[in-house]
LOGU-8490 format. One record per residue (C-alpha): residue in three letters; residue number from 1; z, y, x. Coordinates in Angstrom, 1 decimal. Last residue first. Layout:
N
type, seq, up, north, east
ALA, NUM, Z, Y, X
...
//
This chain:
388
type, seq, up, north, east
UNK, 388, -36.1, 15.3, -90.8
UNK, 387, -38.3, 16.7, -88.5
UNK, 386, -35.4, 18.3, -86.6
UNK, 385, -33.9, 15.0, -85.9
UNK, 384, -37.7, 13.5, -84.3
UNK, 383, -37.2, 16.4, -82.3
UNK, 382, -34.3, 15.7, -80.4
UNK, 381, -36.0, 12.3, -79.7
UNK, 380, -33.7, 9.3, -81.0
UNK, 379, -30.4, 7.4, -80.1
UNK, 378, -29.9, 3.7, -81.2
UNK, 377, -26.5, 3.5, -82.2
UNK, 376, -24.5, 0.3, -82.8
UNK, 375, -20.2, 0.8, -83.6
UNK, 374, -16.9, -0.6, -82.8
UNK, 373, -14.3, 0.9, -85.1
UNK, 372, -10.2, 1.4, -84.4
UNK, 371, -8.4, 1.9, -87.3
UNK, 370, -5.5, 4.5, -87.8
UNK, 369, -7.7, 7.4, -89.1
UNK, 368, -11.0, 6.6, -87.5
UNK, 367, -11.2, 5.7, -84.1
UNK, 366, -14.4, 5.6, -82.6
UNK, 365, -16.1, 2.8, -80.3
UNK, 364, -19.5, 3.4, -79.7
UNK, 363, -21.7, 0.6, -78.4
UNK, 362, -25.7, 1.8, -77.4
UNK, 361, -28.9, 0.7, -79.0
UNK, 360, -32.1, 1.3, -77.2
UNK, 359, -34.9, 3.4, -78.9
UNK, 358, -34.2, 6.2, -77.0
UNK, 357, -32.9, 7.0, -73.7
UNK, 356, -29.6, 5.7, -72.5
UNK, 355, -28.6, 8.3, -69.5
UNK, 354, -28.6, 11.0, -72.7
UNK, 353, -26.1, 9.1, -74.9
UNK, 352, -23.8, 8.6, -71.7
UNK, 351, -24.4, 12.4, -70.9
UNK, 350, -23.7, 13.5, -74.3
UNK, 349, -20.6, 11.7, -74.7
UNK, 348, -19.5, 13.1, -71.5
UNK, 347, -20.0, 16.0, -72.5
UNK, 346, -18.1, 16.0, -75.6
UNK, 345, -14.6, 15.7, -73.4
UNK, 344, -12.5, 13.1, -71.8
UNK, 343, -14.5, 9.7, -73.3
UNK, 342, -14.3, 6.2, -71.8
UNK, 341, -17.4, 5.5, -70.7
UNK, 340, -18.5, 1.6, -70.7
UNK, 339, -21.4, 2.7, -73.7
UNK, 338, -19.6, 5.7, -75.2
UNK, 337, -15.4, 4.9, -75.6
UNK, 336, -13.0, 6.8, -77.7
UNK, 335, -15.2, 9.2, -80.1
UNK, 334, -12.7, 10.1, -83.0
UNK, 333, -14.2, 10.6, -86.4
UNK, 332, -13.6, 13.8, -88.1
UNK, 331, -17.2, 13.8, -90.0
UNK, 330, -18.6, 10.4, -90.3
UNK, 329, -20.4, 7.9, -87.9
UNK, 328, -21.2, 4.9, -90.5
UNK, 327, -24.7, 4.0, -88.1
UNK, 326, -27.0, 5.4, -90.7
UNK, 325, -25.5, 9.0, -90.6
UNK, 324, -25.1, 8.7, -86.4
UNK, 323, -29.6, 7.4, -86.4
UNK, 322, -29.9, 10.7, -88.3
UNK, 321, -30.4, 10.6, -92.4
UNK, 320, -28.5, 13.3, -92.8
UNK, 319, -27.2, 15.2, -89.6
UNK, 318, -23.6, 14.3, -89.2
UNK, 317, -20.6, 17.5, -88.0
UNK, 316, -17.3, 17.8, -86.6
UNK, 315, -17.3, 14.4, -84.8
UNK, 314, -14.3, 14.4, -82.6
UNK, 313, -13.6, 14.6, -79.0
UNK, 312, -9.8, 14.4, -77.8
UNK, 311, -8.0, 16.3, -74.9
UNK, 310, -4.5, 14.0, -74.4
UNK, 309, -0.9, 14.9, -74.8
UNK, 308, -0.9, 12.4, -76.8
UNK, 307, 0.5, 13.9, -79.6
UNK, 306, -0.7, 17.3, -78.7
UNK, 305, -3.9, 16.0, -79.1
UNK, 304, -5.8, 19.1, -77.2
UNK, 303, -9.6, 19.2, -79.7
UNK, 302, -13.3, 19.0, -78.3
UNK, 301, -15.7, 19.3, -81.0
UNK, 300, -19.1, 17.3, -81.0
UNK, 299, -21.9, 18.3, -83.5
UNK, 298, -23.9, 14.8, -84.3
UNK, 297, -27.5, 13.9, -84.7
UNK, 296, -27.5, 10.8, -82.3
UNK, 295, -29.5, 12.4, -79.3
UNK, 294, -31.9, 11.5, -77.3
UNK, 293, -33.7, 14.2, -74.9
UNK, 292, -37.2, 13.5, -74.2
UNK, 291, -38.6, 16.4, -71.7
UNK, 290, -42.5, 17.8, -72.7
UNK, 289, -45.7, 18.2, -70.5
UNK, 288, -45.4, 14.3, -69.3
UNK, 287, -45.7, 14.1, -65.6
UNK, 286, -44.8, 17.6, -65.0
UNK, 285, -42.9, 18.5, -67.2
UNK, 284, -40.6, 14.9, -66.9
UNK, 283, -40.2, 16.4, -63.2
UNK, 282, -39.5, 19.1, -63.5
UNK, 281, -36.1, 18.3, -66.2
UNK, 280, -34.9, 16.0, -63.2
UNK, 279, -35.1, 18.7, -60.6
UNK, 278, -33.4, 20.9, -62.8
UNK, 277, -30.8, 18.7, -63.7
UNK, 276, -30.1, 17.9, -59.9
UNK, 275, -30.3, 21.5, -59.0
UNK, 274, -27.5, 22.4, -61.1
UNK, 273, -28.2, 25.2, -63.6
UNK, 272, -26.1, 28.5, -62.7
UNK, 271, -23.7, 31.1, -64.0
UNK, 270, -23.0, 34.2, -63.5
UNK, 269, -18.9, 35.8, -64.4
UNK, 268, -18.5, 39.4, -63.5
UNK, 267, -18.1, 40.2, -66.4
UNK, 266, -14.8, 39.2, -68.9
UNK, 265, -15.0, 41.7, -71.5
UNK, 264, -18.5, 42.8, -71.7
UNK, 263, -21.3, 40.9, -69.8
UNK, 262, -21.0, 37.4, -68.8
UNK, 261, -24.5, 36.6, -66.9
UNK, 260, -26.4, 33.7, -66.9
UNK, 259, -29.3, 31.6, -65.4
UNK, 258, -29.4, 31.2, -61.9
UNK, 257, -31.0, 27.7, -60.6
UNK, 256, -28.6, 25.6, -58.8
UNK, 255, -27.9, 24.1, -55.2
UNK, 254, -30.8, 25.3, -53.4
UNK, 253, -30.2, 24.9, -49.8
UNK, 252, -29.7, 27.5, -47.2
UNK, 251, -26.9, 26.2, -45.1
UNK, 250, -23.9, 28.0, -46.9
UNK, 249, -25.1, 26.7, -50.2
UNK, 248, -28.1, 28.5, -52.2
UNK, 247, -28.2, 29.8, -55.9
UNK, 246, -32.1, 29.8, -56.7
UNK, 245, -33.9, 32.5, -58.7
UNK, 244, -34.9, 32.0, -62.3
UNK, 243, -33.1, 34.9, -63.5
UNK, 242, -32.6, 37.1, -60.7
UNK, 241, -34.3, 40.2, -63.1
UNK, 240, -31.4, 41.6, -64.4
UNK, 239, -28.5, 40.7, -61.1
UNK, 238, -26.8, 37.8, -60.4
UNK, 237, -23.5, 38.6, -58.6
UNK, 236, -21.7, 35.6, -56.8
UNK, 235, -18.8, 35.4, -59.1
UNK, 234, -19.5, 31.1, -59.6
UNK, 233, -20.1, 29.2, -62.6
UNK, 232, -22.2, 26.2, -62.4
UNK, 231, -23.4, 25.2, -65.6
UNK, 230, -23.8, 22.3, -68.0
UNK, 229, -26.8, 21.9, -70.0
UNK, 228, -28.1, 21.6, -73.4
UNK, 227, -28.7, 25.0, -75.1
UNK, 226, -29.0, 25.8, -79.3
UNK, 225, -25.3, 26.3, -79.1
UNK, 224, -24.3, 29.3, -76.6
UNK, 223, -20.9, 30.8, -77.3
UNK, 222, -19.9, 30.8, -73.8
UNK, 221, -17.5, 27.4, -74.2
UNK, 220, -21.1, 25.7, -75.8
UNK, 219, -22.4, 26.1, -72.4
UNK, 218, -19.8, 23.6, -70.7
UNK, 217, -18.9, 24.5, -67.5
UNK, 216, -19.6, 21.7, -65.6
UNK, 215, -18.4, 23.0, -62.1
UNK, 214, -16.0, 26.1, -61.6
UNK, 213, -15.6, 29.3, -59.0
UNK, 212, -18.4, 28.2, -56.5
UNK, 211, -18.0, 31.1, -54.1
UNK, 210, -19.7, 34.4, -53.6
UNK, 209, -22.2, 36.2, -52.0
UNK, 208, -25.0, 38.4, -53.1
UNK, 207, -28.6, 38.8, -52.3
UNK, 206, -31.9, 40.7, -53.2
UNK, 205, -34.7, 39.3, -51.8
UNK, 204, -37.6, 41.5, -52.4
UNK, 203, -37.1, 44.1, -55.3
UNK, 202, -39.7, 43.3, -58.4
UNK, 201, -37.4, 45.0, -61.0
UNK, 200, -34.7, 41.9, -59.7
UNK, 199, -36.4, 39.6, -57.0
UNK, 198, -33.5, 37.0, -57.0
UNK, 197, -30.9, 35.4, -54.5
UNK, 196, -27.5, 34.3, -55.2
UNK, 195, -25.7, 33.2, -51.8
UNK, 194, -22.9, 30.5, -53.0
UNK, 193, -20.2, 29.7, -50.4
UNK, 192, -17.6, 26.5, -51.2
UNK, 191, -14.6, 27.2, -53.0
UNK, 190, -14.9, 24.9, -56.1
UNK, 189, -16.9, 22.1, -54.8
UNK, 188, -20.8, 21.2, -53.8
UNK, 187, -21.2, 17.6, -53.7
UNK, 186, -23.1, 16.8, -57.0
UNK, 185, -25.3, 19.4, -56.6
UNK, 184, -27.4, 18.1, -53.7
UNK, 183, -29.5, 20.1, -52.0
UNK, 182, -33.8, 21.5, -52.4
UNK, 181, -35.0, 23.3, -49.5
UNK, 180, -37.5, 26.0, -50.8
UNK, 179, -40.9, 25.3, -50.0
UNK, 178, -43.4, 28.6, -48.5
UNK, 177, -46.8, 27.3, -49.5
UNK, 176, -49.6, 26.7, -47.4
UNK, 175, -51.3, 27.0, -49.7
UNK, 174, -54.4, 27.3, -51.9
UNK, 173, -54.4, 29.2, -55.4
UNK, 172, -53.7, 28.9, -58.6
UNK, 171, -49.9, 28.7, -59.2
UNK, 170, -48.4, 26.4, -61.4
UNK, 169, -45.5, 27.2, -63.1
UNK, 168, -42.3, 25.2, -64.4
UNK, 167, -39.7, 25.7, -66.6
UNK, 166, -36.2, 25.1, -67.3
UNK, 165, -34.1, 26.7, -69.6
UNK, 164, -32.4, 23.0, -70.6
UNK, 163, -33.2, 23.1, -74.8
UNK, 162, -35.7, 25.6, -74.2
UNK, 161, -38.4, 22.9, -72.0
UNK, 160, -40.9, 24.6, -70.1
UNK, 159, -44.4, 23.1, -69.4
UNK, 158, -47.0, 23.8, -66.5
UNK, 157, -47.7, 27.1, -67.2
UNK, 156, -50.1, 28.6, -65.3
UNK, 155, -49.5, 31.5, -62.7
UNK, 154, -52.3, 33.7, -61.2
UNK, 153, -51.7, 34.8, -58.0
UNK, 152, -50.1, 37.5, -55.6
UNK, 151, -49.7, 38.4, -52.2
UNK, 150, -47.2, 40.9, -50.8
UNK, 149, -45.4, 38.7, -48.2
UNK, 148, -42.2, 37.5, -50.5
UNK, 147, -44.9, 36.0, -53.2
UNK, 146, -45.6, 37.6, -56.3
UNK, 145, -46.7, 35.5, -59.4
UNK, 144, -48.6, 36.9, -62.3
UNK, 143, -48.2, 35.0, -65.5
UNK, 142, -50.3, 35.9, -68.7
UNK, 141, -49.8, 34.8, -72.1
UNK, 140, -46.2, 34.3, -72.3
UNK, 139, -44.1, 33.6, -75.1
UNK, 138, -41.2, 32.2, -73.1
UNK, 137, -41.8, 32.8, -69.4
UNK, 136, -38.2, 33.8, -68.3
UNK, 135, -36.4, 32.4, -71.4
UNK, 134, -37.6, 29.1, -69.7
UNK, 133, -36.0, 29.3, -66.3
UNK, 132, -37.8, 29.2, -62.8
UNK, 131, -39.4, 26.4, -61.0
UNK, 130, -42.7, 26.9, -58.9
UNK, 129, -45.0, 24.7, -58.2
UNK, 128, -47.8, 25.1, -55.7
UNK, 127, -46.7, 22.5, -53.5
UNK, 126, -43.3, 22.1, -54.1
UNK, 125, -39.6, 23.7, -55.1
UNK, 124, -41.3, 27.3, -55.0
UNK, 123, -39.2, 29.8, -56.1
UNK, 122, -38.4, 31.7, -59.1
UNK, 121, -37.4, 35.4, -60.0
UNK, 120, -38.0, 37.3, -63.2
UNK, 119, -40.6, 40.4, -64.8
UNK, 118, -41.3, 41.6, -68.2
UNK, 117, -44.4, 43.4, -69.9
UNK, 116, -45.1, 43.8, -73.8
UNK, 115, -48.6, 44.8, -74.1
UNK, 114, -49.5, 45.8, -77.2
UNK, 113, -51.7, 44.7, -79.9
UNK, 112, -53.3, 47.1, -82.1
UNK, 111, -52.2, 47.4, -85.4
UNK, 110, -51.1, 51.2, -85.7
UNK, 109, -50.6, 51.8, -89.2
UNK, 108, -51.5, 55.0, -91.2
UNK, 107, -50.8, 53.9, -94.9
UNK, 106, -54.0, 54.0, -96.9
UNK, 105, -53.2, 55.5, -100.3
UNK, 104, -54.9, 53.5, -103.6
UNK, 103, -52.1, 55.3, -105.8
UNK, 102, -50.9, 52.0, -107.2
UNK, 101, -51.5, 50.0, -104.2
UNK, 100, -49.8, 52.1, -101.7
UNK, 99, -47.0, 52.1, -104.3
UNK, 98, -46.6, 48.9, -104.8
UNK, 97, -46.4, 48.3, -100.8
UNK, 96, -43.7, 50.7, -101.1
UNK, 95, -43.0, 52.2, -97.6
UNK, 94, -45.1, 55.2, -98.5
UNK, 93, -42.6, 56.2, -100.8
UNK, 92, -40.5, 57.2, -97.6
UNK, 91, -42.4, 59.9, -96.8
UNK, 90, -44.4, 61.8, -94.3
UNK, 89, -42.6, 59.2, -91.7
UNK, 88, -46.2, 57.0, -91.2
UNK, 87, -45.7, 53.6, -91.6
UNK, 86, -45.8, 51.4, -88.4
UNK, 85, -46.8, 48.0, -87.7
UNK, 84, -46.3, 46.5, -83.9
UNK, 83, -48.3, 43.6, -82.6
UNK, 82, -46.9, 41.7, -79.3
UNK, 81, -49.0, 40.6, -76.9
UNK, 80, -47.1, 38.8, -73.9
UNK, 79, -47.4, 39.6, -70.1
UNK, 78, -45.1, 38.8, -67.6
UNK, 77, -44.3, 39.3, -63.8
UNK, 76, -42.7, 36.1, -62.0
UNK, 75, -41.6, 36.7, -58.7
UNK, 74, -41.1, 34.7, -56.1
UNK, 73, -38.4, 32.8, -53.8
UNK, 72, -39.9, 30.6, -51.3
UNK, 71, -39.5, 33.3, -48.5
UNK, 70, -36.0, 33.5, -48.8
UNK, 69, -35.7, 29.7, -47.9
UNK, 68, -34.7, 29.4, -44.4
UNK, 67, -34.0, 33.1, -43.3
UNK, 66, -32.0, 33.4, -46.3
UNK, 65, -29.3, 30.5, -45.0
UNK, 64, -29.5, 32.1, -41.2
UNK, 63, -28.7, 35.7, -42.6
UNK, 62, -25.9, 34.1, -45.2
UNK, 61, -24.6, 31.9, -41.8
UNK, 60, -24.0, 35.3, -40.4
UNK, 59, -26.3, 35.9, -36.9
UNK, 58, -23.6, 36.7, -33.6
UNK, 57, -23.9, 32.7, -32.8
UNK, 56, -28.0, 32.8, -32.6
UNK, 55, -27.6, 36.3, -30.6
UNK, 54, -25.2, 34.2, -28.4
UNK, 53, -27.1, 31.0, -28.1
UNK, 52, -30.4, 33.5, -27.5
UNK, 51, -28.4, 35.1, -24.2
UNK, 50, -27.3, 31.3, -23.5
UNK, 49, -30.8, 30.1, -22.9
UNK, 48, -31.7, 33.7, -21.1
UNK, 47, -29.2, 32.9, -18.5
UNK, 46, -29.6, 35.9, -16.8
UNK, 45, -28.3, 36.2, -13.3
UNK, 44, -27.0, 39.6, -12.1
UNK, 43, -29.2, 41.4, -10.0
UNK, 42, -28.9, 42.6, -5.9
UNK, 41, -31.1, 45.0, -4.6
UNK, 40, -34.0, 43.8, -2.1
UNK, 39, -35.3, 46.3, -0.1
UNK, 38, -33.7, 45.1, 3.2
UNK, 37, -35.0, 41.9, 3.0
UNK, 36, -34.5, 40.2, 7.0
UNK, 35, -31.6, 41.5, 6.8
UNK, 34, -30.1, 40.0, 3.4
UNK, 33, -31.8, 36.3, 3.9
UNK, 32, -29.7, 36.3, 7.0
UNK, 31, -26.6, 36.9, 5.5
UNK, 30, -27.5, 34.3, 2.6
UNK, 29, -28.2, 32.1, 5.2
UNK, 28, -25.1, 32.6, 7.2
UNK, 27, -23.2, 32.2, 4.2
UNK, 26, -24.7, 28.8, 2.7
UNK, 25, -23.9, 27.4, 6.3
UNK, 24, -20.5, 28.5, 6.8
UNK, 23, -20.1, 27.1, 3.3
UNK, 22, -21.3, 23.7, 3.7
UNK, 21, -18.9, 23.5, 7.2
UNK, 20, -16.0, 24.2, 5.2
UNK, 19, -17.2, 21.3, 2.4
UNK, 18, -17.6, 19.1, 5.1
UNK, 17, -14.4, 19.9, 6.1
UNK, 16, -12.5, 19.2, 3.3
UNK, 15, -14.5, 16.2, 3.0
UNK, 14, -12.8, 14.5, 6.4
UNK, 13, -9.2, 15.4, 5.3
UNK, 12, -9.7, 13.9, 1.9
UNK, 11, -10.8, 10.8, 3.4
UNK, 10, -8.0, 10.7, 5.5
UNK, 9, -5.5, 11.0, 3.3
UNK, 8, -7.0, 8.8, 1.4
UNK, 7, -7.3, 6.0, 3.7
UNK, 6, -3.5, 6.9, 4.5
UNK, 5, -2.8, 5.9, 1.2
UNK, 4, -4.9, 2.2, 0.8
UNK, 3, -2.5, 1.9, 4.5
UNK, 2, 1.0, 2.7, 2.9
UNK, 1, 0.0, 0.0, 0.0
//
């Protein structure tokens, strides 16, 4: 053992002054380098690799997020013809259709079509198709879509579907086209970053931050029943006119569609259409033109049981003649259990009945009164109920 030490001792002794030697060596070149250049001024060294690391690290993740799909986002100008009457104001008799007939007067009336002109945002998910929200091009006759460099073309509707405010637009021209990155909705979470970004009165890229504040916020709690979606809610500002433009994560993916804005007591609450419903809802327009949704013909009502200290769902209203009305579903009956679901709240009824398409049966068990009732439903098209 005292020998392996002295060894490295020794050794140590022996690169010690190698490393003296090394350095007389490096000095007396570098001091001969220096008199034989006498114009030579010393410079510090640039490492321009870590220069562009640091202007990289001093760029905000919102910056770096926009960078990557700002230059998807569009947007949508709109044109629909709208016919206007108007009686002249010389008196109100005028009004009368009786009395223009009686007296044979032609009232003044200005039937001309107008132009009734809107704008919104969108992006573009895929080549040549942009996604954007139904209320945006509803009623349309002309679309005129403005990309983030200053060009524009002609938009055609591809399909929209009111039920989800999704729609999509095809534009007519050839790319490339800037693509938005699409995410993953189901793993965002209340407190993560949301950068809302829209072309509001045409301006390019407008942005706000905020954070997710809730997930599945049911529409129906905003007062809004003719709509079937859930919604991301988050106090990232969306402005008029960023309707249709996408709400992005921290690393510049689409995470939601923006829809909605609380005005009024309680603002500053916007809302957004998950991504993963959206993308879905595309994709049936543009395969089929039109999106199925199944339904049962019931109006859901979700209730605190006190007694169970438990939220309830019951059935608050049947449609007549719907495949609930011919099943036994009645008014005030308890939904317990949708398929292998055990129900929390309406929307998960309506996502069960919506994951099992139409024309297939699905088990129900309600509770009704005191008695417990197993039930067959075979959903239906939405508007195969309205028919009826």
């Amino acid at each position: 053992m005292h020998i392996q030490i002295m060894f490295l001792k020794d050794s140590i002794k022996i690169q010690s002054n190698k490393f003296y030697f090394k350095k007389l060596f490096f000095l007396f070149y570098l001091t001969l380098g220096l008199i034989n250049k006498p114009g030579v001024i010393s410079q510090p060294v640039v490492n321009k690799n870590l220069e562009n690391q640091l202007k990289i690290s001093n760029t905000s993740f919102i910056t770096k997020a926009i960078n990557k799909t700002g230059a998807s986002v569009v947007t949508i100008e709109t044109q629909r013809f709208v016919k206007k009457k108007q009686f002249s104001r010389d008196s109100r008799i005028f009004i009368d259709p009786y009395f223009e007939r009686f007296f044979g007067l032609q009232l003044p009336r200005e039937n001309q079509a107008q132009i009734e002109q809107s704008q919104g945002s969108g992006f573009i998910f895929d080549d040549g198709l942009v996604i954007t929200n139904a209320h945006v091009v509803n009623g349309s006759e002309k679309l005129i879509v403005g990309l983030s460099n200053g060009t524009k073309y002609k938009g055609e509707l591809v399909g929209q579907d009111s039920l989800t405010d999704i729609a999509v637009i095809k534009l007519r021209g050839r790319g490339p086209w800037p693509k938005a990155i699409l995410g993953d909705s189901s793993k965002i979470k209340v407190g993560d970053w949301a950068i809302a970004v829209g072309n509001p009165f045409g301006l390019e890229n407008t942005v706000t931050l905020g954070i997710i504040s809730n997930l599945n916020r049911n529409v129906s709690q905003l007062g809004i029943y003719d709509k079937k979606f859930e919604l991301i809610q988050t106090d990232a500002a969306i402005n008029p006119g960023n309707s249709g433009g996408p709400l992005l994560n921290s690393t510049g993916e689409v995470i939601g569609i923006n829809t909605l804005i609380r005005s009024g007591p309680g603002a500053g609450l916007s809302f957004a259409i998950p991504i993963n419903k959206a993308k879905d809802i595309a994709s049936q327009l543009i395969q089929n033109g039109r999106v199925i949704h199944p339904m049962i013909g019931i109006n859901l009502i979700d209730e605190n049981s006190f007694d169970i200290n438990k939220n309830i769902v019951k059935v608050g209203y049947v449609v007549p003649n719907s495949p609930a009305d011919k099943s036994g579903i009645i008014i005030n009956d308890i939904i317990i259990k949708v398929g292998k679901k055990d129900i929390n709240n309406s929307f998960d009824v309506i996502n069960e009945i919506s994951n099992n398409g139409v024309n297939n049966y699905i088990n129900m068990t309600i509770k009704r009164k005191k008695n417990i009732i197993k039930l067959k439903v075979k959903p239906t098209d939405i508007n195969n109920l309205s028919r009826k």
